[in-house]
C-alpha positions as CSV (number, residue, x, y, z in Angstrom):
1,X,0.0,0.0,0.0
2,X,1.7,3.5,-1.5
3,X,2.3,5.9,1.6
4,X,1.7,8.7,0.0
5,X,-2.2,7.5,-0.6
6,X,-2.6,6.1,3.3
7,X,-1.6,9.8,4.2
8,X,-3.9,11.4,1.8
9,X,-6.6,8.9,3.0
10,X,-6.2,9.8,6.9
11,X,-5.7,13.5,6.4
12,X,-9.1,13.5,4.5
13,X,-10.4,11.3,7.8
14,X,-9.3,13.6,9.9
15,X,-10.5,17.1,8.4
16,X,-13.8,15.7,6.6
17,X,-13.0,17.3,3.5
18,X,-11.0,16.5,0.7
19,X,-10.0,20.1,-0.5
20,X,-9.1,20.9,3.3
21,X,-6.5,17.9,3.4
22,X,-5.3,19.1,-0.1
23,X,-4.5,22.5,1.3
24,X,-2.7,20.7,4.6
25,X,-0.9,18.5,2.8
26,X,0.2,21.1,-0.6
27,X,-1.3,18.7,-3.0
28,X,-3.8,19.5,-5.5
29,X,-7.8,17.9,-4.6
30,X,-7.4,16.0,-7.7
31,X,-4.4,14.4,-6.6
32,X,-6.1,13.8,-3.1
33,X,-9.3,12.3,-4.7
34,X,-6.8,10.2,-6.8
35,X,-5.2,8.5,-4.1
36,X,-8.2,8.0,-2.1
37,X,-10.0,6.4,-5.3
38,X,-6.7,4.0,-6.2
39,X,-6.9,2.8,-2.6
40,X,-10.4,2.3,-2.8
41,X,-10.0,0.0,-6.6
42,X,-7.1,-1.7,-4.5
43,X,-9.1,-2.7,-1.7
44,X,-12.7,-3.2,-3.7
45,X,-14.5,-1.6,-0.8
46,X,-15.7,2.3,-0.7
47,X,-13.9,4.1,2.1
48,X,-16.1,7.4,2.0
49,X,-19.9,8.6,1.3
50,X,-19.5,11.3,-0.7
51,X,-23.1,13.7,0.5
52,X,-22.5,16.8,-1.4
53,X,-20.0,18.5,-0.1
54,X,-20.1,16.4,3.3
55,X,-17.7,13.7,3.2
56,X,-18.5,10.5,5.9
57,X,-16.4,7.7,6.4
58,X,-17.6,4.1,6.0
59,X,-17.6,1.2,8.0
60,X,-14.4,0.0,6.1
61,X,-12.7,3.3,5.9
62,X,-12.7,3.5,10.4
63,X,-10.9,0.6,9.8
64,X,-8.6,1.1,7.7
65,X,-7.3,4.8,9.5
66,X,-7.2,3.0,13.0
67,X,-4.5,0.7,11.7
68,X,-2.8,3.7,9.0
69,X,-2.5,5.5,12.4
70,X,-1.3,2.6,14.2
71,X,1.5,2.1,11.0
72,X,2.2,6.0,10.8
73,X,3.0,5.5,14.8
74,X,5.2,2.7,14.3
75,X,7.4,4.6,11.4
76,X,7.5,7.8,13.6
77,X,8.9,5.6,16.7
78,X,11.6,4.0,14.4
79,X,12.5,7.3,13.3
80,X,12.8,8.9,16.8
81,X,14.3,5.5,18.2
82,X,17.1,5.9,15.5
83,X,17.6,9.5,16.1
84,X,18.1,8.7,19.3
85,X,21.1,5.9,18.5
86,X,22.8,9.3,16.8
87,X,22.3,11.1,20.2
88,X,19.2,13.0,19.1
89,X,16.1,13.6,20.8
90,X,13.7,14.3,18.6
91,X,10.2,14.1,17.7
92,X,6.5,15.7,18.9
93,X,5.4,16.2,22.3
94,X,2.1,16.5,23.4
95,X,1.8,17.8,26.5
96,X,-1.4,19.1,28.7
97,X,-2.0,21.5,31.8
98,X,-4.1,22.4,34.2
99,X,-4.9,25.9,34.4
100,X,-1.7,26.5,36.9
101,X,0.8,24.2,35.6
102,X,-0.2,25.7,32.3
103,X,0.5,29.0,33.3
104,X,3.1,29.5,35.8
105,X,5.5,26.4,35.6
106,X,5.0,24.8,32.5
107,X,5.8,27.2,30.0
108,X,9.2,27.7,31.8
109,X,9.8,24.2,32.0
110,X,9.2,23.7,28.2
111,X,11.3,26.5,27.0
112,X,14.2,25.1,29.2
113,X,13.5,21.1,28.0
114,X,13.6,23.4,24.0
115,X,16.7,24.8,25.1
116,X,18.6,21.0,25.9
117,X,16.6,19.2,22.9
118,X,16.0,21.7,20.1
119,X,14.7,19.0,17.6
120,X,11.7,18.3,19.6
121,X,8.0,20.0,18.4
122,X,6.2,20.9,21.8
123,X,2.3,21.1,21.7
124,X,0.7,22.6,24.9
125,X,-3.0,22.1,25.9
126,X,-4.9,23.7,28.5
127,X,-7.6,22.7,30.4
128,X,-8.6,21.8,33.8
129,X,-7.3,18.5,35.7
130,X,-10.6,16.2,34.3
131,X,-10.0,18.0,31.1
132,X,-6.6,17.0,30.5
133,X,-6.8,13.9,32.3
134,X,-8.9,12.4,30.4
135,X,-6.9,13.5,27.3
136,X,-4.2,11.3,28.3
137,X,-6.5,8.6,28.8
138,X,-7.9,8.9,25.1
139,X,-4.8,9.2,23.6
140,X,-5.2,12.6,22.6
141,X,-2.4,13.8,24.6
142,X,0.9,11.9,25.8
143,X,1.7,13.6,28.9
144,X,-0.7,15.9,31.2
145,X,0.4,17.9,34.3
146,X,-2.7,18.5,36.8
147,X,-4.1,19.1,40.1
148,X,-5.6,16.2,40.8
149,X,-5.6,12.7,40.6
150,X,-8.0,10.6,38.7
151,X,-9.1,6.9,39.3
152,X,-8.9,6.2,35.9
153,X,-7.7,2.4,34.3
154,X,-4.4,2.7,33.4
155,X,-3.2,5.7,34.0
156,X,-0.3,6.6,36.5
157,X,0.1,9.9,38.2
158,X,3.4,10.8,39.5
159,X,3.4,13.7,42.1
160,X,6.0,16.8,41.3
161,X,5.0,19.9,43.4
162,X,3.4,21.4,46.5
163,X,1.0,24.2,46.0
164,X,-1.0,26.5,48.9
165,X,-4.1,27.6,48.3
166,X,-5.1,30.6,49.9
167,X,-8.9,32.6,50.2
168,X,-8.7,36.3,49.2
169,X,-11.0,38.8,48.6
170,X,-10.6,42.9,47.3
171,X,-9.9,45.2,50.1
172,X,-13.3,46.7,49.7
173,X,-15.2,43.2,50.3
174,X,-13.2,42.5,53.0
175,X,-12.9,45.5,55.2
176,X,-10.9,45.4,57.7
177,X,-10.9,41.7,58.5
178,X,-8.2,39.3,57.6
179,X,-9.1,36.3,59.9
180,X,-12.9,34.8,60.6
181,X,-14.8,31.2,61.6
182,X,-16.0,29.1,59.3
183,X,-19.5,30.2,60.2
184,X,-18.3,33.7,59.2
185,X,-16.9,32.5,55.8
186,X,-20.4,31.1,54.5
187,X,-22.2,34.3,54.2
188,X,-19.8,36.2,52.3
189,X,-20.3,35.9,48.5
190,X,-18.4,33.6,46.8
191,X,-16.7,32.7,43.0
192,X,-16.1,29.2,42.4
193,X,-13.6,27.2,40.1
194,X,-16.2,25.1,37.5
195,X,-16.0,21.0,39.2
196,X,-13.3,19.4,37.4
197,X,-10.9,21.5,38.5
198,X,-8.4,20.4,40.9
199,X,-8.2,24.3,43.1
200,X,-12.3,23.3,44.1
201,X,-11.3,19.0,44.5
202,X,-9.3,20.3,46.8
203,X,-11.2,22.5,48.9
204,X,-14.0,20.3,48.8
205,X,-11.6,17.7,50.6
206,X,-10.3,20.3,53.0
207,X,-14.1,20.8,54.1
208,X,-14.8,17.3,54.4
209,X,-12.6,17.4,57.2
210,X,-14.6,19.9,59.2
211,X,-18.0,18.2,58.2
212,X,-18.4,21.3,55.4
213,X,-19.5,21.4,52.0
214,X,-19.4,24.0,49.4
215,X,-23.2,23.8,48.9
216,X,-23.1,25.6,51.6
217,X,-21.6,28.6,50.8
218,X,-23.4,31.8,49.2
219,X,-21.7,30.7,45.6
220,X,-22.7,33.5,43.4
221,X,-20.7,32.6,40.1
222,X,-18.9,30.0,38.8
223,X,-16.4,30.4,37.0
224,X,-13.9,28.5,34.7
225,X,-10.1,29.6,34.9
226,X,-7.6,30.9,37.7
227,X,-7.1,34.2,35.7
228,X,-11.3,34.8,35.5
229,X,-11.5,34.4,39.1
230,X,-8.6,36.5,39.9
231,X,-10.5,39.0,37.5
232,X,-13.5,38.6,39.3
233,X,-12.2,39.0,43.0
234,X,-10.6,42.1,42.4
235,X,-13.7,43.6,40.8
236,X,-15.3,42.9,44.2
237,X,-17.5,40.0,43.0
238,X,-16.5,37.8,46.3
239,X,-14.2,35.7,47.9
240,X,-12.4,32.6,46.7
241,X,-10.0,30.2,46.5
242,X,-6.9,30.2,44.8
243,X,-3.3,29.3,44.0
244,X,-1.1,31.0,46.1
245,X,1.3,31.0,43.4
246,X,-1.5,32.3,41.0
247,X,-2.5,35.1,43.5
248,X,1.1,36.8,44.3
249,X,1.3,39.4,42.9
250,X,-2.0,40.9,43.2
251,X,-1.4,40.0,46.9
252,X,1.7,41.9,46.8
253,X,0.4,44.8,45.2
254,X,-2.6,45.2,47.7
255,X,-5.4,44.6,44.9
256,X,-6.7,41.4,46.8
257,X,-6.2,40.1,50.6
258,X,-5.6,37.5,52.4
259,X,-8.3,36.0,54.4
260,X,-7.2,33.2,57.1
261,X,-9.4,31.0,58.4
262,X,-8.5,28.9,61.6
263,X,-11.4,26.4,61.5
264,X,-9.8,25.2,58.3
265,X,-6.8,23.1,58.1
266,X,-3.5,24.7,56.3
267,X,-5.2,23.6,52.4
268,X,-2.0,22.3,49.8
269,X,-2.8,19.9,46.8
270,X,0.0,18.7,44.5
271,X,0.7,18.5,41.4
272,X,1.1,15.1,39.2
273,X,2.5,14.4,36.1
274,X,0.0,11.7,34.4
275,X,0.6,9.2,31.8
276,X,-0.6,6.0,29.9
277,X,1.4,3.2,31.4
278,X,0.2,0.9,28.7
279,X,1.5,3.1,25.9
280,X,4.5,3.2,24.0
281,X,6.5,6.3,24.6
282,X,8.7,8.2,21.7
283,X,12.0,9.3,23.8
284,X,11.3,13.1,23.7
285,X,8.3,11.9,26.0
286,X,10.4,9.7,28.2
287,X,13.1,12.4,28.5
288,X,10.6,15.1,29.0
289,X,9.3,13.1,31.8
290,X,12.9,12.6,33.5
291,X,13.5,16.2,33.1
292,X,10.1,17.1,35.2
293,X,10.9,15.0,37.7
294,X,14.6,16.7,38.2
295,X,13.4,19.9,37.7
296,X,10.6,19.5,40.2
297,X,12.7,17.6,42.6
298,X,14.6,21.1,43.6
299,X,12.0,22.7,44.2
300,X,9.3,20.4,45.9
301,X,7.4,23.0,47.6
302,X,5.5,26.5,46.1
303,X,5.1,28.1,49.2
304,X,5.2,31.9,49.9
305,X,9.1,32.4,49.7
306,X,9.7,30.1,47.1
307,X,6.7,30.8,44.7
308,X,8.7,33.7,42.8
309,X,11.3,32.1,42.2
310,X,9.4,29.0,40.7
């Protein structure tokens, strides 16, 4: 089976569209159509319904791009396996993040992994933990970096870093107080990471301790992203519950507060790196995931003095 026509086959898979996949891969649509129409004489089965401008795969075509992708996979592993023998890393990584690992750690990380391994393409997805999480579980991504753990088949979560989350609020919401009981806390109005991420896992499993539960708190918006509810506190929206890390420098500059509470236990969550243990990794991934784990190991904790410099 001719390469070039498996490739034209998947990309026009992949997009739905035969002049889309032309354009992706600098080919001419006739010369698409071509090699989707010779594999389809060679294998005497049609691999598309062609509906107008719609283009649907058929029963026989699903199986024929589950194994091209499985091939293409194989070839792109011999290729990074042999670059490796030459003492190259090379190859795509796929990496997700949380909404703090995506934005305060990661990016560094990946520009200093570029720096030591220039020949390897780095893709970073954002999303929160369940997003990304589940990702990794699909397949979709090779490595994910989040704020919770998952019990998920398969899947391994390796933990790299301590974060503290801390409650804040603007000056104006608070007033003059910077300590109250949980009683206290409840009535103030509150913004709330969406579920799946892992800032609200974890302060869910703070108040489980005490016998609380964020249903009972006066939520008044939820919101999805650290940088929306930072947004949102300083406006004077309400309280919530954030990355220390995330909240620093609006702390420092005296735009948001710092609200202790004493009823509720010192909250930290960590941070995991999560992969497929049943896959087969290229070595950029495998190397990628040493390098976390060094990195991360000199610098196990994000707490106030160290957060700046991480």
């Amino acid at each position: 089976m001719d390469f070039r026509r498996l490739e034209a086959f998947c990309k026009v898979y992949e997009l739905r569209s035969f002049s889309r996949a032309a354009a992706e891969l600098y080919l001419s649509q006739p010369t698409i159509s071509s090699h989707v129409s010779t594999l389809e004489r060679e294998l005497k089965v049609r691999l598309f319904d062609r509906l107008g401008r719609e283009v649907h795969p058929t029963p026989a075509g699903d199986i024929l791009y589950r194994h091209g992708k499985e091939a293409f996979s194989s070839l792109n592993h011999a290729a990074a396996e042999i670059q490796l023998l030459q003492d190259r890393v090379a190859g795509d990584l796929f990496v997700g993040g949380s909404t703090i690992p995506a934005n305060y750690f990661l990016p560094a990380m990946l520009a200093k992994f570029k720096e030591l391994y220039p020949d390897v393409n780095l893709s970073l997805a954002l999303g929160d933990s369940l997003e990304i999480v589940k990702r990794v579980a699909s397949g979709d991504l090779q490595l994910g970096v989040v704020g919770a753990e998952e019990d998920i088949p398969d899947l391994a979560f390796i933990e790299l870093l301590q974060d503290e989350l801390a409650i804040i609020a603007a000056p104006n919401v608070a007033g003059d107080m910077r300590s109250c009981k949980y009683e206290e806390l409840r009535q103030f109005p509150w913004v709330m990471r969406e579920p799946g991420s892992g800032t609200r896992k974890a302060f869910e499993k703070n108040l489980q301790q005490i016998g609380g539960d964020v249903a009972d708190f006066n939520v008044v918006m939820t919101v999805e992203g650290t940088q929306a509810i930072l947004s949102c506190v300083k406006s004077g929206v309400g309280l919530s519950i954030v990355s220390r890390l995330a909240a620093d420098s609006l702390l420092q500059s005296g735009e948001v507060v710092r609200i202790e509470c004493p009823d509720l236990a010192e909250i930290r969550r960590h941070f995991y790196c999560v992969y497929h243990e049943r896959r087969h990794y290229f070595p950029a991934v495998r190397y990628f995931m040493a390098f976390l784990n060094e990195e991360c190991g000199q610098q196990v904790t994000m707490t106030d003095d160290d957060s700046a410099a991480a």
